[in-house]
C-alpha positions as CSV (number, residue, x, y, z in Angstrom):
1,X,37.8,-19.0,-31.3
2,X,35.6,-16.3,-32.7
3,X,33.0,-14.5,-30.6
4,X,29.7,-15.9,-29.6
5,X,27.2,-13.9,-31.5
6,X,24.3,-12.4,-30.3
7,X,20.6,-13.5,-31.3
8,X,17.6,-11.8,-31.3
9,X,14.0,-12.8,-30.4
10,X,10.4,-10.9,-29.8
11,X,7.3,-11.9,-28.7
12,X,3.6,-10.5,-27.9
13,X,2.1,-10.1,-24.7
14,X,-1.0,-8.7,-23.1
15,X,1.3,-7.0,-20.2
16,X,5.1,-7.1,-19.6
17,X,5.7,-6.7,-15.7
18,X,9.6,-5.1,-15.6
19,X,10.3,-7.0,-12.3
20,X,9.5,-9.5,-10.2
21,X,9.6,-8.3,-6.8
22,X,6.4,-7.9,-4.5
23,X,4.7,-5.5,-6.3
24,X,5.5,-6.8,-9.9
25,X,4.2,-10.7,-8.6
26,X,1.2,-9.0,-7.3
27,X,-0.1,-6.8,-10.5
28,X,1.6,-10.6,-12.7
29,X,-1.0,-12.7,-10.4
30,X,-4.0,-10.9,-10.3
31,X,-3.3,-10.2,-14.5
32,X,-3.3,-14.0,-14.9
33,X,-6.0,-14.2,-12.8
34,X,-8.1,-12.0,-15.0
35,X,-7.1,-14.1,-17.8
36,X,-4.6,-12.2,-19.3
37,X,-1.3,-12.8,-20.5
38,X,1.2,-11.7,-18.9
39,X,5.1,-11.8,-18.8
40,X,7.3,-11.0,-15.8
41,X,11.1,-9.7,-16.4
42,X,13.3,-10.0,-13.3
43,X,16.9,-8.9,-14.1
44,X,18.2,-11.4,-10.8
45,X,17.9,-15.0,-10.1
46,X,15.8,-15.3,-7.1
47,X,16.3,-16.1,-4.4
48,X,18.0,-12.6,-4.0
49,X,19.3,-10.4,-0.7
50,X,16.7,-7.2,-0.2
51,X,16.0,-5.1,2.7
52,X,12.0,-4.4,3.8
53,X,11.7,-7.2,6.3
54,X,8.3,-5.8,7.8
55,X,4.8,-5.8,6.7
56,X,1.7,-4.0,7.8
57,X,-1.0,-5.6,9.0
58,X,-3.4,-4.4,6.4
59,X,-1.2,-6.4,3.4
60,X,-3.6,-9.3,5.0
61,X,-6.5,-8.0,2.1
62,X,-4.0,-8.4,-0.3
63,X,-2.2,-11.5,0.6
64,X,-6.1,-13.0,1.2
65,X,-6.6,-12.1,-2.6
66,X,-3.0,-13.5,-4.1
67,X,-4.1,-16.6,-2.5
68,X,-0.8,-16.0,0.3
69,X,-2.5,-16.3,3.6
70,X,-2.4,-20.5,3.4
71,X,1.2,-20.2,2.8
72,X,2.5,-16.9,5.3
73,X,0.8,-19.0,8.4
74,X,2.2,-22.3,7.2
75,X,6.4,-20.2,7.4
76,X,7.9,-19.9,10.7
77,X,8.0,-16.2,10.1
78,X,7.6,-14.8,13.8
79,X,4.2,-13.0,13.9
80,X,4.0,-9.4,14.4
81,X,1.3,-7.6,16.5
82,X,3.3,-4.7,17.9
83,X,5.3,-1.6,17.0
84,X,7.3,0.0,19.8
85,X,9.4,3.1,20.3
86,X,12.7,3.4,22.0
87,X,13.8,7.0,23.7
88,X,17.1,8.6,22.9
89,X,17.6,7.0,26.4
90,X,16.9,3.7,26.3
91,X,13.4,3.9,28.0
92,X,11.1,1.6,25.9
93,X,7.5,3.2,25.1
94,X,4.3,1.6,25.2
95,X,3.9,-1.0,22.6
96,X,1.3,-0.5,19.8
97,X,-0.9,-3.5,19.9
98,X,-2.5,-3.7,16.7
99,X,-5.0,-6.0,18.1
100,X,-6.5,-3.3,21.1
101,X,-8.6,-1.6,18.0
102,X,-9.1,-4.6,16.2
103,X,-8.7,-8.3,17.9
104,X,-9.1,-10.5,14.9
105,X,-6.1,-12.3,12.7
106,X,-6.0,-9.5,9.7
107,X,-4.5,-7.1,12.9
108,X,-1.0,-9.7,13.0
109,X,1.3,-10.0,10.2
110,X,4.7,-10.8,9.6
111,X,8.2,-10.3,10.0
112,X,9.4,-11.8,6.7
113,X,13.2,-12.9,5.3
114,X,12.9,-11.0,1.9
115,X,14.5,-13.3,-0.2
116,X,12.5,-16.4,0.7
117,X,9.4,-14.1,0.9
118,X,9.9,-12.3,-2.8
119,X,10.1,-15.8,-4.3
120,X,7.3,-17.3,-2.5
121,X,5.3,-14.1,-4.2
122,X,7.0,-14.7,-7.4
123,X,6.6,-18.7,-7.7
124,X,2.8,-17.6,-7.0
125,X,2.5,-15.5,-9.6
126,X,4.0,-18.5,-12.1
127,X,1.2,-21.0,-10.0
128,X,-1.4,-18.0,-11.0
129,X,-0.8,-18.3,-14.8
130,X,1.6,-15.7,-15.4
131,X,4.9,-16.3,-17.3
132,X,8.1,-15.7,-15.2
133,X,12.0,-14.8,-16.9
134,X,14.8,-14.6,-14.2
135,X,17.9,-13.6,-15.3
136,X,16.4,-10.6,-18.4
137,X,17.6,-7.3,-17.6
138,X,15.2,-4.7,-19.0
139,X,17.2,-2.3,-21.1
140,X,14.4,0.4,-21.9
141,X,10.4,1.1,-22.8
142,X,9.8,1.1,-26.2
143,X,7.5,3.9,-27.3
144,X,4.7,4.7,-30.2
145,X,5.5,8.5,-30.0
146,X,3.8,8.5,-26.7
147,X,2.5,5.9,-26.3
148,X,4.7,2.7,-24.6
149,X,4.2,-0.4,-26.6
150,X,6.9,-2.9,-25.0
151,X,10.4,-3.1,-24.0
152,X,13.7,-3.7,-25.0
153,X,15.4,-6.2,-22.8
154,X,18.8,-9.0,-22.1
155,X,19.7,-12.5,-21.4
156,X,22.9,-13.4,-21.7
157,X,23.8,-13.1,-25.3
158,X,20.2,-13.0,-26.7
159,X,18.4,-10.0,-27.0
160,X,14.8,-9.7,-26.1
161,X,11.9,-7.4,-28.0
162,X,8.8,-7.6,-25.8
163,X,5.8,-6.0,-27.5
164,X,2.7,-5.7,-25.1
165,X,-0.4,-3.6,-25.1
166,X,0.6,-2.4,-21.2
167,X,3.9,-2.1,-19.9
168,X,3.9,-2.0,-15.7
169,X,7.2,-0.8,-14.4
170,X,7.9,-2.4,-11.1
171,X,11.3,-2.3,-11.5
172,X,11.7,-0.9,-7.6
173,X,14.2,1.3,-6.3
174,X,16.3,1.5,-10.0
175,X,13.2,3.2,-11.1
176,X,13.7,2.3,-14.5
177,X,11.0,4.0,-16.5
178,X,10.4,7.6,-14.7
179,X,14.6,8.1,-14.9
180,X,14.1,7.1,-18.8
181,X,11.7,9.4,-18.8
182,X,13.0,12.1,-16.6
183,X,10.1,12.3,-14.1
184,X,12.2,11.0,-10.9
185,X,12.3,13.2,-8.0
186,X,13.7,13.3,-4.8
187,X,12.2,14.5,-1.3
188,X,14.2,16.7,0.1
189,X,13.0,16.7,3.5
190,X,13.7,12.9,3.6
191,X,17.2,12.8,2.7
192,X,18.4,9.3,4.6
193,X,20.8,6.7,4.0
194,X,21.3,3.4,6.1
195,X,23.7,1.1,7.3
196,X,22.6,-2.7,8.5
197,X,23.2,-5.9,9.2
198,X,22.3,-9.5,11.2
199,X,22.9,-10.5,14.5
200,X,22.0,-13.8,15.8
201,X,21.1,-13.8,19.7
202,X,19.9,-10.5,19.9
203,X,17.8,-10.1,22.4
204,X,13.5,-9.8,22.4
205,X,10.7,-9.5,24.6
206,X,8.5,-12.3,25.4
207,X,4.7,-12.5,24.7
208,X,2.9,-10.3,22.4
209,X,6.1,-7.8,21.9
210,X,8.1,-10.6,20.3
211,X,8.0,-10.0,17.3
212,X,7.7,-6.2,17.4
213,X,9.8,-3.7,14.8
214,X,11.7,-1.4,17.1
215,X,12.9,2.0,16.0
216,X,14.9,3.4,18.6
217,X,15.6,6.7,18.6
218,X,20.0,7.5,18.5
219,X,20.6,9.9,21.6
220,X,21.8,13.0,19.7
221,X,18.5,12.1,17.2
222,X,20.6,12.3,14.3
223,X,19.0,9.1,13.1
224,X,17.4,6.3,14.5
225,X,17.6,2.4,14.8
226,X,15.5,-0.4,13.1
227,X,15.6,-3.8,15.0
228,X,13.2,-6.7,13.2
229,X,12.8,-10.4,14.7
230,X,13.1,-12.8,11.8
231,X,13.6,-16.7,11.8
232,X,16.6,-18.8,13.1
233,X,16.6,-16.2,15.8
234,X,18.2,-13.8,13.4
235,X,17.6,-9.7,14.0
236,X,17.9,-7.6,11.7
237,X,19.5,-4.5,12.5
238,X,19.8,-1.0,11.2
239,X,21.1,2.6,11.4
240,X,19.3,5.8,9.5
241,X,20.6,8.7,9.1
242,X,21.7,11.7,6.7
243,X,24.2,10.6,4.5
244,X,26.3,13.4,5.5
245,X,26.1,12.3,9.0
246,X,26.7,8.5,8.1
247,X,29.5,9.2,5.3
248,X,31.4,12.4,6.1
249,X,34.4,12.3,7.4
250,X,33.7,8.8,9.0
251,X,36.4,7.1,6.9
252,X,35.7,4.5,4.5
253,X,34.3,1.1,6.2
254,X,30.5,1.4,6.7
255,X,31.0,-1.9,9.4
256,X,33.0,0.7,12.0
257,X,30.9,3.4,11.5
258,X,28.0,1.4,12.0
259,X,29.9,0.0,15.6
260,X,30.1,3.6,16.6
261,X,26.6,4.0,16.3
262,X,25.4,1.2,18.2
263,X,27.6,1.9,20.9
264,X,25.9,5.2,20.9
265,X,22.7,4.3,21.6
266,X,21.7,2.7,24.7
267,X,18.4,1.2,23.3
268,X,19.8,-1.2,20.7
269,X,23.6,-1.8,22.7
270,X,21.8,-3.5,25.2
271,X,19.7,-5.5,22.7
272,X,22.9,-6.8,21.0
273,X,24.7,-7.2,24.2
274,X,26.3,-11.2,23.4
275,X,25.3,-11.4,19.8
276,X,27.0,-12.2,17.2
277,X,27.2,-10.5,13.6
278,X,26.4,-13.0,11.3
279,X,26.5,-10.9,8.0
280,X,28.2,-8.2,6.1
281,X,27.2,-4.2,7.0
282,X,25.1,-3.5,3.9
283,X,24.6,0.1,2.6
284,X,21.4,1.8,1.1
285,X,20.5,5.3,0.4
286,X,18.4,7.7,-1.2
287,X,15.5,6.8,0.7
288,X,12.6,9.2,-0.2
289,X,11.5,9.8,-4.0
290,X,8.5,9.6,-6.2
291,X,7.6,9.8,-9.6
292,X,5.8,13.8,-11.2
293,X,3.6,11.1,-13.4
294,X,1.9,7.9,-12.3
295,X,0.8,6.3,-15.4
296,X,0.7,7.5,-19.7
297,X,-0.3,5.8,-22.4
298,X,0.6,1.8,-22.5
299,X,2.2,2.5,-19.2
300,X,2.1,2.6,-15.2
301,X,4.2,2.6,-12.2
302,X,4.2,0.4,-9.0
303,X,6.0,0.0,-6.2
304,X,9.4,1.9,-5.2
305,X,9.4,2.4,-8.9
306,X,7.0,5.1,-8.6
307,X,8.0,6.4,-5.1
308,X,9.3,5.3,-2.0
309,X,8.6,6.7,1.6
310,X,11.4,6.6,4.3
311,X,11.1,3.4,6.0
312,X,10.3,4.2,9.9
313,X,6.7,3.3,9.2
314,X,7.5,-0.1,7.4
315,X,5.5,1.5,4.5
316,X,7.5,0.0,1.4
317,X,6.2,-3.6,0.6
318,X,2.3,-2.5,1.7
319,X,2.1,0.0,-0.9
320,X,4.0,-2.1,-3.3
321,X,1.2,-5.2,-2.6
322,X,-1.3,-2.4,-2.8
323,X,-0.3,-0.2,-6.1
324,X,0.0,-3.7,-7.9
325,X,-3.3,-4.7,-6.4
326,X,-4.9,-1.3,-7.8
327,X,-2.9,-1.2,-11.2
328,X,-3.9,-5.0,-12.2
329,X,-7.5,-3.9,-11.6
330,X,-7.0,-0.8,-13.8
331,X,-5.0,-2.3,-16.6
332,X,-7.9,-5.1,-17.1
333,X,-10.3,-2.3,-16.7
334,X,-8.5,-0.5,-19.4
335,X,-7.8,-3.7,-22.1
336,X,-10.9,-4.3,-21.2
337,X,-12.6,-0.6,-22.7
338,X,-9.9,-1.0,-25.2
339,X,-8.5,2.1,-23.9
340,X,-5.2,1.8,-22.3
341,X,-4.9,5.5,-21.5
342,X,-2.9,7.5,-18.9
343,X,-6.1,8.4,-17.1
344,X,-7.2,4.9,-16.6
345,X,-4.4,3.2,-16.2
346,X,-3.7,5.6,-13.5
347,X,-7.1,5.8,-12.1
348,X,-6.4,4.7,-8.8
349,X,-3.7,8.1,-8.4
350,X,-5.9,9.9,-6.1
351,X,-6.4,7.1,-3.2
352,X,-3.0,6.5,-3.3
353,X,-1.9,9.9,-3.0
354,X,-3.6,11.0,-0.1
355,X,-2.7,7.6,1.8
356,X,0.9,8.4,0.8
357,X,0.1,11.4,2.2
358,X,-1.0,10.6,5.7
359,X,2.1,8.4,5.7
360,X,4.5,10.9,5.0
361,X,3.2,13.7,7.5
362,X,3.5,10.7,10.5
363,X,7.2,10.3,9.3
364,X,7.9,13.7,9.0
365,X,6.4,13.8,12.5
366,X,8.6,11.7,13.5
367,X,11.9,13.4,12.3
368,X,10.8,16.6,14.1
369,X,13.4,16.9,17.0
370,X,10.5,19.8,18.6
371,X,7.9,17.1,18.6
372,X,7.2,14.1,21.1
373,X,4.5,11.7,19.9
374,X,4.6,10.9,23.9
375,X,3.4,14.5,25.1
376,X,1.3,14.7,22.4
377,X,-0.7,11.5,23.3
378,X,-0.8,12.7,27.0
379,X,-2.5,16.3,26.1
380,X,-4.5,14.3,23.0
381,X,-5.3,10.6,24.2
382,X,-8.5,10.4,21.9
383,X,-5.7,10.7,18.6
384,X,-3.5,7.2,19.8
385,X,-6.0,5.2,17.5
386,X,-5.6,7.3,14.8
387,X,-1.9,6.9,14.9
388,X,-2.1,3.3,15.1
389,X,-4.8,3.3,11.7
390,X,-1.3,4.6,10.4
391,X,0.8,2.3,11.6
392,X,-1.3,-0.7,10.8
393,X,-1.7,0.5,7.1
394,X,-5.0,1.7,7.5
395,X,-4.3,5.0,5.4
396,X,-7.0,5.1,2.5
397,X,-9.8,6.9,4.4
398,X,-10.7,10.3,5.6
399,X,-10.8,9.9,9.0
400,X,-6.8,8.8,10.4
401,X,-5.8,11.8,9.0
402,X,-7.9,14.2,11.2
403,X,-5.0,13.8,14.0
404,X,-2.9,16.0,11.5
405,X,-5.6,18.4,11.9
406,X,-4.4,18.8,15.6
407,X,-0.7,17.9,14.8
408,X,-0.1,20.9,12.9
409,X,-1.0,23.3,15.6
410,X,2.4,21.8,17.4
411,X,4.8,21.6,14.8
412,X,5.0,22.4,10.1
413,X,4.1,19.0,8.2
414,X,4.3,19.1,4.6
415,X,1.7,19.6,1.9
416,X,0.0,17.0,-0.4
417,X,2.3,15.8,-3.3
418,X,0.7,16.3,-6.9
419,X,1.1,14.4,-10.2
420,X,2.0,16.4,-13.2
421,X,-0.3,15.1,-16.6
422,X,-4.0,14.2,-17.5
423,X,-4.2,12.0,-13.8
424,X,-6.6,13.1,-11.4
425,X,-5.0,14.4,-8.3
């Protein structure tokens, strides 16, 4: 029987979205929305396994705009109005309520299963307008000289030319375009790796703190604990630490090295005292990266593609929601001059940068083994709502980060990333 051969097709599109994960549905709704047409390329078949089970209460702008809100409240997500800290311990820390600064629905969000989640964001993008392929691996960005003007991509035995006047990269943690390119680097002081799994029966507070993400801290603080109430009275669960910590010299089964740990810690052995693993220990790494260019000619990052921020904060789908919000805007803005150019299609670098920024000096913070966010809050009550604007994803302003102002008198916090290019910093 002779070989199947392979075909080869192409096609024209306003924008190609390389993936279809929260931030590529976002930026592939609001493009439709504009009128625009637009094409989504998502290597998997969704409903797909991810990690990133918690969101921010300020995703509620963007969720309001996608047209989500009707469909989060009608899930049996469990609600989440808190964020609490654990001690190396086992003493639990006052609850952040994200309602004491603000007591109105946009201050409660969600605990979300990511796989039903991602495809309720990526069948709204297809109810939006926009054209969605599952199962098309993008290969590489096709460039002009410097300019991007599509992709090369796969499906099965076909092979796929996409030509499109904008190509958004939202191809998430594999980062696609800037390793193509050679603008991917690491964070050095954010070097973390994880171990995790589900448990059902694990144990949660009643009322308000029910749906809380816990991060408790391990008791030598190597690393620290997730815990994150999801439906079915499922937890998720999850160790971070150095990879050299995790890894070295711990043998090779991630599952017993992930016992140790919890029976390590006080704070979460209690929590899973009587429940029962219901999954496989999963393994991610290489936490903390970004990209040295947001956006060239024809193209734009979103998303992990462009950076991701360790995830004690919960960070990773807000700024994806919000970087595809911000890059749909400026890509119609763009096509819309007739001038899809670095600087405009990266327009919205400089917002993002600083709230990136006041992100990453809370985690770093955090990591600190000199500095306790509970003495600080006793000598500096007036700074708790500041810390919470963080928390709740309230990051693109000037005044949350005036508690770093303090914060560095107590311990070193890192300086502002910068872009490399034409972009504005």
């Amino acid at each position: 029987m002779s070989p199947k051969r392979k075909t080869s097709k192409s096609a024209t599109y306003d924008c190609v979205v390389i993936g279809g994960g929260p931030a590529g549905a976002t930026a592939a709704t609001l493009l439709a929305d504009y009128g625009h047409r637009v094409v989504v390329l998502e290597r998997e078949r969704f409903p797909r396994h991810h990690i990133g089970e918690s969101l921010v209460p300020q995703s509620y702008w963007t969720f309001k705009r996608l047209g989500m809100l009707p469909k989060l409240k009608a899930s049996d997500f469990p609600l989440k109005q808190s964020v609490q800290f654990v001690s190396p311990s086992g003493r639990d820390g006052q609850p952040y309520y994200f309602t004491e600064r603000d007591p109105n629905e946009w201050s409660i969000t969600w605990q979300v299963c990511r796989d039903r989640f991602d495809r309720m964001m990526l069948e709204n993008a297809r109810e939006h307008g926009a054209e969605v392929r599952e199962g098309v691996s993008v290969k590489e960005v096709l460039f002009d000289d410097a300019r991007a003007v599509g992709v090369r991509a796969a499906s099965g035995d076909e092979t796929l030319t996409i030509h499109a006047k904008v190509v958004i990269d939202a191809s998430g943690a594999s980062t696609l375009l800037s390793r193509q390119l050679g603008i991917r680097r690491p964070d050095p002081g954010l070097k973390n790796a994880a171990i995790y799994a589900y448990y059902k029966g694990a144990y949660r507070d009643e009322g308000r703190n029910s749906g809380a993400t816990l991060v408790l801290h391990t008791p030598d603080r190597h690393g620290w604990f997730w815990s994150i109430p999801l439906p079915d009275d499922i937890t998720s669960v999850g160790v971070v630490a150095p990879p050299a910590y995790l890894f070295t010299g711990r043998g090779d089964d991630p599952l017993a090295t992930f016992e140790e740990e919890i029976a390590q810690c006080p704070g979460i052995r209690r929590r899973l005292e009587g429940a029962l693993r219901v999954s496989q220990a999963f393994v991610t790494s290489d936490f903390s990266y970004s990209a040295s260019q947001l956006a060239g000619d024809g193209w734009v990052l979103i998303g992990d593609a462009f950076g991701f921020l360790d995830p004690v904060y919960s960070a990773g789908v807000f700024l994806a929601l919000k970087t595809g919000e911000w890059a749909a805007d400026a890509v119609h803005e763009a096509m819309s001059a007739g001038e899809v150019t670095g600087a405009r299609l990266g327009a919205f670098a400089p917002g993002l940068l600083r709230g990136m920024h006041l992100i990453r000096q809370l985690i770093h913070a955090f990591y600190d083994p000199s500095f306790s966010f509970r003495e600080f809050h006793k000598l500096h009550p007036e700074y708790r709502d500041h810390i919470v604007r963080i928390l709740i994803g309230d990051v693109f302003n000037d005044e949350a980060g005036q508690v770093f102002d303090v914060m560095r008198q107590w311990i070193s916090l890192p300086e502002p990333v910068k872009l490399t290019g034409s972009i504005a910093q």
